[in-house]
C-alpha positions as CSV (number, residue, x, y, z in Angstrom):
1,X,0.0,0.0,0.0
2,X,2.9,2.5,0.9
3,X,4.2,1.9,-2.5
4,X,1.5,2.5,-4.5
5,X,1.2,6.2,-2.6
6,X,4.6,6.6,-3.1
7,X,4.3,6.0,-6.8
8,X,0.9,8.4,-7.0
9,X,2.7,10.7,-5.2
10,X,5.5,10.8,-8.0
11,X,3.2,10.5,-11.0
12,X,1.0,13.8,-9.4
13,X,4.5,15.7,-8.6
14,X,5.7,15.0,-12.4
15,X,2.2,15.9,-13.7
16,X,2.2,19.0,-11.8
17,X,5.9,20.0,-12.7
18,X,5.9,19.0,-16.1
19,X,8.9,15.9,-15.6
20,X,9.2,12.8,-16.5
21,X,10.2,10.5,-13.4
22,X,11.6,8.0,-15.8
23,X,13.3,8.3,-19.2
24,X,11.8,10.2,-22.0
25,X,12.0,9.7,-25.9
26,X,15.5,10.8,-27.1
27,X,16.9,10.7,-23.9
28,X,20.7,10.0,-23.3
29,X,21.4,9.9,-20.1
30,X,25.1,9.0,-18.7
31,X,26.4,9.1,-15.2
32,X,30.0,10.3,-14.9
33,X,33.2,8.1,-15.0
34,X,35.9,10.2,-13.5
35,X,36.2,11.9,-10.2
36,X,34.2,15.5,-10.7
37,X,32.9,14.7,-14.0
38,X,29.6,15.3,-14.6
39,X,26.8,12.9,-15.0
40,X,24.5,14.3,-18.4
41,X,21.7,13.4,-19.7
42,X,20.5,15.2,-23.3
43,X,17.0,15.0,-25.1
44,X,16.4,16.3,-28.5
45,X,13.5,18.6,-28.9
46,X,12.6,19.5,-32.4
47,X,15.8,21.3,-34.1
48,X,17.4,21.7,-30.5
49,X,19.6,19.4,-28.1
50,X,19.0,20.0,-24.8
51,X,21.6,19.0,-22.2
52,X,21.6,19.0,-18.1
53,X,25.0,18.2,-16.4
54,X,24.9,18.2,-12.4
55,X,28.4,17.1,-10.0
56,X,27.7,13.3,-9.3
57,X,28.3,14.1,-5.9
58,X,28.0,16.6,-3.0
59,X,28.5,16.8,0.4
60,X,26.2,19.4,3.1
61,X,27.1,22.4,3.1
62,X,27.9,22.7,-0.5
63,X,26.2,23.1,-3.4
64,X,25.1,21.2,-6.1
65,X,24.6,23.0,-9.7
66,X,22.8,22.1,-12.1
67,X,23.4,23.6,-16.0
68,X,21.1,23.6,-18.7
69,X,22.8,23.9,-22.7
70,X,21.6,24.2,-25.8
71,X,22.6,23.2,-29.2
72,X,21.2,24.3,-32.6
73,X,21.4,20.7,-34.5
74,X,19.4,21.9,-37.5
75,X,21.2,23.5,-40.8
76,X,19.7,26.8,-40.1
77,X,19.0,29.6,-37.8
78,X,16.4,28.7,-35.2
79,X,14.5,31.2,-32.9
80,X,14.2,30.7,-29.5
81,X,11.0,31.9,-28.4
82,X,11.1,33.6,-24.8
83,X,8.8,35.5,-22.3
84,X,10.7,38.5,-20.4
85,X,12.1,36.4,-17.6
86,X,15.5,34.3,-18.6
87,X,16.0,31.1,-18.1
88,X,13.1,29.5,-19.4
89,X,13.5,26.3,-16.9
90,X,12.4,24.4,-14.2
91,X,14.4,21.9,-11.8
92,X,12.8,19.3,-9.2
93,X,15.0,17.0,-7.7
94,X,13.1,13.3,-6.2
95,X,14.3,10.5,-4.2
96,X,14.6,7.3,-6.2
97,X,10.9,6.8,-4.5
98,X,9.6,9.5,-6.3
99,X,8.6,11.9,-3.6
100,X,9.9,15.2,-4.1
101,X,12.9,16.9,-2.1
102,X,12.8,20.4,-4.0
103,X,11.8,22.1,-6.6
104,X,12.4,25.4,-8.3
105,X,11.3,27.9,-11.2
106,X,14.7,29.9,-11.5
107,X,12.6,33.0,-12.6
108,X,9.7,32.8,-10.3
109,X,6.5,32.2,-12.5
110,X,6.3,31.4,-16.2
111,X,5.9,34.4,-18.3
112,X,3.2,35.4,-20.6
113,X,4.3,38.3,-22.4
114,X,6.7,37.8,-25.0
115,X,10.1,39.0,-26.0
116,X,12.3,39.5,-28.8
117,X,13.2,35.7,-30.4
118,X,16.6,34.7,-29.3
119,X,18.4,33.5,-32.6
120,X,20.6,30.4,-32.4
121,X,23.3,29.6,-35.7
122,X,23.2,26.2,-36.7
123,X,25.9,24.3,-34.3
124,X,26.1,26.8,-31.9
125,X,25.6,26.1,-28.2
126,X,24.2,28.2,-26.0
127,X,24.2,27.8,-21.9
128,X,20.9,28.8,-20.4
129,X,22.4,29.0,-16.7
130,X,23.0,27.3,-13.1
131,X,20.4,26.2,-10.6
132,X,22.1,25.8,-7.3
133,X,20.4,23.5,-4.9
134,X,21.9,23.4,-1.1
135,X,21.3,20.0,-0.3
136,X,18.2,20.9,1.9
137,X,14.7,19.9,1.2
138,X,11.7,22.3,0.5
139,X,11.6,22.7,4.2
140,X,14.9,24.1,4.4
141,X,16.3,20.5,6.4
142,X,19.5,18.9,5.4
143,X,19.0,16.1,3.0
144,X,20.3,12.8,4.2
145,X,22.7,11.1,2.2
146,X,21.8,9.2,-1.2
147,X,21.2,8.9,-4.3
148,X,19.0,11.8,-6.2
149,X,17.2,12.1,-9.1
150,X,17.7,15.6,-10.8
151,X,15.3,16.7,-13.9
152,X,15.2,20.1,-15.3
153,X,12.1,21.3,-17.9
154,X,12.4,23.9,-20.9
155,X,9.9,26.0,-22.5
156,X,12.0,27.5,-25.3
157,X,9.3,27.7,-28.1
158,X,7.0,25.9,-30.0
159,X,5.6,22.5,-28.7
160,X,8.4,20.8,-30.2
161,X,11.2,22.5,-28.1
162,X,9.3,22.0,-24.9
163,X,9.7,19.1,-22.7
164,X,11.7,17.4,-19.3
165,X,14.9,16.3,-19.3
166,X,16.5,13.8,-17.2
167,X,16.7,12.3,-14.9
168,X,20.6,12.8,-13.8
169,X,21.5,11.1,-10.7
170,X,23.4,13.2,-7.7
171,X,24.9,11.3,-4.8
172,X,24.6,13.1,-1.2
173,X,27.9,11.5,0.6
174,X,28.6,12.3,4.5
């Protein structure tokens, strides 16, 4: 019974966030190999690769950042459709359970009035920015250590360059 709360609990915190709390169609997700490499995971969405890297591990009292980059994979100049506030992301980090630790909108709420198009040449990669997460929960508490699941979702334009991205797995060591 406790599990299948803990999964409703996960499938209503994705639905309400707008992430996937497993893989996603054209994922890539890698977990790094080498001490302070990063662990990435990458989605294509529409004309854009989208990548999230996050430090595989972290310790309290420092902070773990997550980036988000894009890539123009197309032949041509795509626009990036914005609203006034910069960067068009969410992140929401979840225990391997599904129950959500914290959550964040880097720019408060989601825009509605629009901006000048950002162009993008074709092959050129563009970093969005840094989350910073503290290692405490919503509540402000210290997280215990474990493993994490960290997700990150764009609205950059069209339907096609909107979706979640990740998961990328962040250890909390002692």
């Amino acid at each position: 019974m406790a599990k299948t709360s803990a999964r409703k609990r996960a499938l209503f915190t994705a639905a309400v966030l707008g992430v996937a709390v497993a893989g996603c169609d054209g994922e890539r997700n890698t977990t790094a190999t080498s001490p302070g490499a990063a662990a990435v995971a990458t989605k294509t969405l529409g004309p854009i690769e989208a990548k999230i890297s996050v430090s595989p591990r972290a310790r309290p009292g420092e902070k773990a950042g997550l980036s988000v980059d894009l890539t123009n994979r197309a032949d041509s100049v795509v626009q990036l459709e914005r609203g006034i506030e910069w960067p068009p992301f969410n992140v929401v980090v979840l225990r391997p359970s599904g129950d959500t630790v914290w959550a964040r909108n880097p720019q408060g709420l989601i825009a509605l009035v629009a901006m000048a198009p950002i162009p993008m040449e074709p092959g050129e990669t563009r970093a969005l920015g840094v989350v910073e997460w503290d290692l405490r929960d919503a509540r402000g508490r210290v997280v215990d250590p474990g493993t994490y699941l960290v997700h990150a979702k764009l609205w950059i334009g069209g339907p096609q360059m909107r979706g979640p991205i990740g998961p990328v797995t962040l250890t909390v060591t002692r």
